[in-house]
N, CA and C atoms as a LAMMPS dump frame, in Angstrom:
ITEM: TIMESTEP
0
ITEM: NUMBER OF ATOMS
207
ITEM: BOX BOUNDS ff ff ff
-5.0000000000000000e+02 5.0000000000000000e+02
-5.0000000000000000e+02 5.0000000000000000e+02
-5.0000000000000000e+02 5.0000000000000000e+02
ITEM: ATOMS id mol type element x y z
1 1 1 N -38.833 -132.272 -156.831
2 1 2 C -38.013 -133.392 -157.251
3 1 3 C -37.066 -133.76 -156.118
4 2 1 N -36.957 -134.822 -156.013
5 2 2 C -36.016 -135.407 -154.837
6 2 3 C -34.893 -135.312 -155.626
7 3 1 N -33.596 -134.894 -154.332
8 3 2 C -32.271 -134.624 -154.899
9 3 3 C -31.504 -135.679 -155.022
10 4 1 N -30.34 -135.517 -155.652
11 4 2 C -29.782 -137.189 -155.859
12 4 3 C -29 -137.452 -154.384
13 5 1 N -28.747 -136.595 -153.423
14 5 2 C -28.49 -137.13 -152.076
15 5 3 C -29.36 -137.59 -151.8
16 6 1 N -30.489 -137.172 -151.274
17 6 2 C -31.906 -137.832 -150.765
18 6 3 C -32.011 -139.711 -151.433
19 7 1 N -32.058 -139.238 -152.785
20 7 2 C -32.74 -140.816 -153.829
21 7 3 C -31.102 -141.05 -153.366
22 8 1 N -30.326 -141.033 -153.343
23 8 2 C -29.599 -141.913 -152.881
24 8 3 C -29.125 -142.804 -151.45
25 9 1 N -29.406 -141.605 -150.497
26 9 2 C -29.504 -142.428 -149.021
27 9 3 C -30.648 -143.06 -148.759
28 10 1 N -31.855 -142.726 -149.726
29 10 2 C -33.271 -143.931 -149.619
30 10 3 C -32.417 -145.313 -150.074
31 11 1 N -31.88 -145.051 -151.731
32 11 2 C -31.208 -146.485 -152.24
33 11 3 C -30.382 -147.197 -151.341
34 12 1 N -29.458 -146.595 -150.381
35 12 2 C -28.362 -146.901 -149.509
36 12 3 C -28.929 -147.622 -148.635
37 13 1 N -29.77 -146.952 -147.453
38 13 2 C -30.354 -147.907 -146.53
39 13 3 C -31.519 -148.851 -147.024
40 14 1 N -31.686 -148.933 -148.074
41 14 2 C -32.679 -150.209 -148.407
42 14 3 C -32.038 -151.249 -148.896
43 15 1 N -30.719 -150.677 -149.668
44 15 2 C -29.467 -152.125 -150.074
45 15 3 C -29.086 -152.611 -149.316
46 16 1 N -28.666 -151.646 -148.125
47 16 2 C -27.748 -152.369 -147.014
48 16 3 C -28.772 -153.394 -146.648
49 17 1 N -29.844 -153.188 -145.966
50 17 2 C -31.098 -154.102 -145.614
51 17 3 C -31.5 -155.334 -146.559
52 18 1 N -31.438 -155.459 -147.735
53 18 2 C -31.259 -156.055 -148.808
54 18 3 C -29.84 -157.058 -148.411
55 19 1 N -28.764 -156.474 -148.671
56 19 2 C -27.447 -157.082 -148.936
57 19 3 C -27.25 -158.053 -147.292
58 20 1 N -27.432 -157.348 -146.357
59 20 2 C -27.795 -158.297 -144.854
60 20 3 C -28.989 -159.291 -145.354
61 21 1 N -30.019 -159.864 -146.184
62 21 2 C -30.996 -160.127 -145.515
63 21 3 C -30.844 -161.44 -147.056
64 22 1 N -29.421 -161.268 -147.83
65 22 2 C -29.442 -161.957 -148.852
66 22 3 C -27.917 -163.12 -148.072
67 23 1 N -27.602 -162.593 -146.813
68 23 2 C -26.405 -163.93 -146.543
69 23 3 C -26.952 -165.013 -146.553
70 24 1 N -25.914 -165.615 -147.107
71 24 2 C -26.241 -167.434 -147.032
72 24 3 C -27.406 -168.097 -148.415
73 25 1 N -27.705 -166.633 -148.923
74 25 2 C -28.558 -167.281 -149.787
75 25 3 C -28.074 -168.497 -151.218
76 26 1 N -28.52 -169.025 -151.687
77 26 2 C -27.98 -170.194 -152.345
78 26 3 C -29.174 -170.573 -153.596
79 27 1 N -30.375 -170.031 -153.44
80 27 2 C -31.122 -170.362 -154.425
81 27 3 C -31.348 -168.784 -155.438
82 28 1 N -30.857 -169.293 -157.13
83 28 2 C -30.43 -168.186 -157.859
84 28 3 C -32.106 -167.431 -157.759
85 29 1 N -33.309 -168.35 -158.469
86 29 2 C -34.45 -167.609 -158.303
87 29 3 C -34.708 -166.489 -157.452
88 30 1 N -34.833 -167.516 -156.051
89 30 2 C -34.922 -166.102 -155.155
90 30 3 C -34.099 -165.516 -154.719
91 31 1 N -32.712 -165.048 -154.98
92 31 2 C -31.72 -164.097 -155.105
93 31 3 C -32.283 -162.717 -156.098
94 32 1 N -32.637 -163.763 -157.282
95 32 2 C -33.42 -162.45 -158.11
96 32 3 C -34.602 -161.903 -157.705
97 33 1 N -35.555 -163.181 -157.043
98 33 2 C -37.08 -162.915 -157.064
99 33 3 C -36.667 -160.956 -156.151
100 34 1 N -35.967 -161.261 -154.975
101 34 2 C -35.929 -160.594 -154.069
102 34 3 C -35.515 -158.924 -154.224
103 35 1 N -34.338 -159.442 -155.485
104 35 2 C -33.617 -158.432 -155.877
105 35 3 C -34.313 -157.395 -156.632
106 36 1 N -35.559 -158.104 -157.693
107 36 2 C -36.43 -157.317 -158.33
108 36 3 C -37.356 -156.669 -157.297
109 37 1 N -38.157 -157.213 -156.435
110 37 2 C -38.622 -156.752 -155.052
111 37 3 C -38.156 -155.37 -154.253
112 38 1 N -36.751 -155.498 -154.11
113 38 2 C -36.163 -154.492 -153.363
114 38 3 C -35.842 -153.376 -154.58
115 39 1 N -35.574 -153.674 -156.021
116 39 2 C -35.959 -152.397 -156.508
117 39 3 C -36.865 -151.957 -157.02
118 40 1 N -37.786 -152.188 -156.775
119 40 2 C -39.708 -151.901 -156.81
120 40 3 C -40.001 -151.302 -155.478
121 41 1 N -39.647 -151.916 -154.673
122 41 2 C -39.626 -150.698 -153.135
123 41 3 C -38.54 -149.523 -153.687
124 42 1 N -37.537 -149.608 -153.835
125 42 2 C -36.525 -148.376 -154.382
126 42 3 C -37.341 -147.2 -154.748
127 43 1 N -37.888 -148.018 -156.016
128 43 2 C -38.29 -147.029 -157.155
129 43 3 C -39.647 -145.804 -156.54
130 44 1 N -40.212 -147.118 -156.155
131 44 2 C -41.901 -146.383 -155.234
132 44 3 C -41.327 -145.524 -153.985
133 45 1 N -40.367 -145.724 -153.465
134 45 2 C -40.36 -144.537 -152.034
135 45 3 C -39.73 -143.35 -153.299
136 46 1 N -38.69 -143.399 -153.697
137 46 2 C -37.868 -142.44 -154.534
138 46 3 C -39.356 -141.78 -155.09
139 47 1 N -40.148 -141.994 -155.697
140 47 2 C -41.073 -141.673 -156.735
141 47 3 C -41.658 -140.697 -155.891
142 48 1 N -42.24 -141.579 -154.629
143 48 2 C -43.209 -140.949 -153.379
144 48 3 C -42.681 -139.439 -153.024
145 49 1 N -41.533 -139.771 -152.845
146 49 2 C -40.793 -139.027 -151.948
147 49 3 C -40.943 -137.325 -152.949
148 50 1 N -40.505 -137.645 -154.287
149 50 2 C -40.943 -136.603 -155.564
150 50 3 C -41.839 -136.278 -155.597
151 51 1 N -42.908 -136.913 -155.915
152 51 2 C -44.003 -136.689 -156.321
153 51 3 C -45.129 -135.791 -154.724
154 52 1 N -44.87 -136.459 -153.628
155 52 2 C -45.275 -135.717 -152.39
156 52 3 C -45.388 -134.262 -152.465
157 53 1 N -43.871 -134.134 -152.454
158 53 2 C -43.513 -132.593 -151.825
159 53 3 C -44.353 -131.404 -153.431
160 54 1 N -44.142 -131.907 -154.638
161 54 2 C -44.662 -131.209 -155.364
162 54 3 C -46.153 -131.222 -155.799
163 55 1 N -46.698 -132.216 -154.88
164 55 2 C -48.358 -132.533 -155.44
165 55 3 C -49.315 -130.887 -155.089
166 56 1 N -48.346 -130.479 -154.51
167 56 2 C -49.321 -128.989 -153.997
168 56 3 C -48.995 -128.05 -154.511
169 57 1 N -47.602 -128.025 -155.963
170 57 2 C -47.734 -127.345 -156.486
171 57 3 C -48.198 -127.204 -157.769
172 58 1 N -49.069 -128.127 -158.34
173 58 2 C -49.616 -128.762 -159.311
174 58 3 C -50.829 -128.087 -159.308
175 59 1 N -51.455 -126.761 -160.601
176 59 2 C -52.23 -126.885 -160.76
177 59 3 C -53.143 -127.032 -161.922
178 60 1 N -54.42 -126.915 -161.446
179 60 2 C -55.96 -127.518 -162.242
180 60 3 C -55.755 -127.204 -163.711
181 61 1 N -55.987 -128.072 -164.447
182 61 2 C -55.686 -127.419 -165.799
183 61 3 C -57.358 -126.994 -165.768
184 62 1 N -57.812 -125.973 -166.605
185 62 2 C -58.933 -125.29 -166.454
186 62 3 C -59.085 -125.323 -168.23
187 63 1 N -58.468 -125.556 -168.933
188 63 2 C -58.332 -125.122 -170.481
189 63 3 C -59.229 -126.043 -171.304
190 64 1 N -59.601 -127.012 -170.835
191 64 2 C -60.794 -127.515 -171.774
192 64 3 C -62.515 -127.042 -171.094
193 65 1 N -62.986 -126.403 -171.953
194 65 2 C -64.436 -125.81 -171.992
195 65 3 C -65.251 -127.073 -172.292
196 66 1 N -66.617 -126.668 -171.852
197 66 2 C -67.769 -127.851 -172.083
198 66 3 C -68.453 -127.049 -173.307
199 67 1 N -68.697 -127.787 -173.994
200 67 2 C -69.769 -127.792 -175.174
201 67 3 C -71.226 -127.511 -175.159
202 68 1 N -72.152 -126.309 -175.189
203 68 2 C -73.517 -126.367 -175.245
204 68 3 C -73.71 -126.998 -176.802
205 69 1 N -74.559 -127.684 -176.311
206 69 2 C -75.601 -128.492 -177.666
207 69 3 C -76.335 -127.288 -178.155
């Protein structure tokens, strides 16, 4: 599991990048379009970042048997 320092300096430098890249903006749509955007990247690195480091400790479930006819 990613720690909440980690998921948080991912959130940090992707807002800042976000919050620079929203000056001057003036149209409400894409203020949001963008805003939903940048937390859909958020969510997917944070997720990545979890899900990575523990994919190797995940194992096989073995507990369902096959059926002879």
């Amino acid at each position: 599991m990613t720690s909440k320092e980690e998921a948080m300096a991912i959130f940090s430098t992707k807002y800042e990048a976000w919050v620079e890249s929203q000056k001057g903006q003036k149209d409400a749509y894409e203020y949001e379009r963008s805003f939903d955007e940048f937390m859909q990247q958020v969510s997917k690195e944070i997720l990545q970042e979890s899900v990575g480091r523990e994919a190797n400790t995940r194992k096989k479930n073995d507990t369902h048997q096959v059926r002879d006819n």
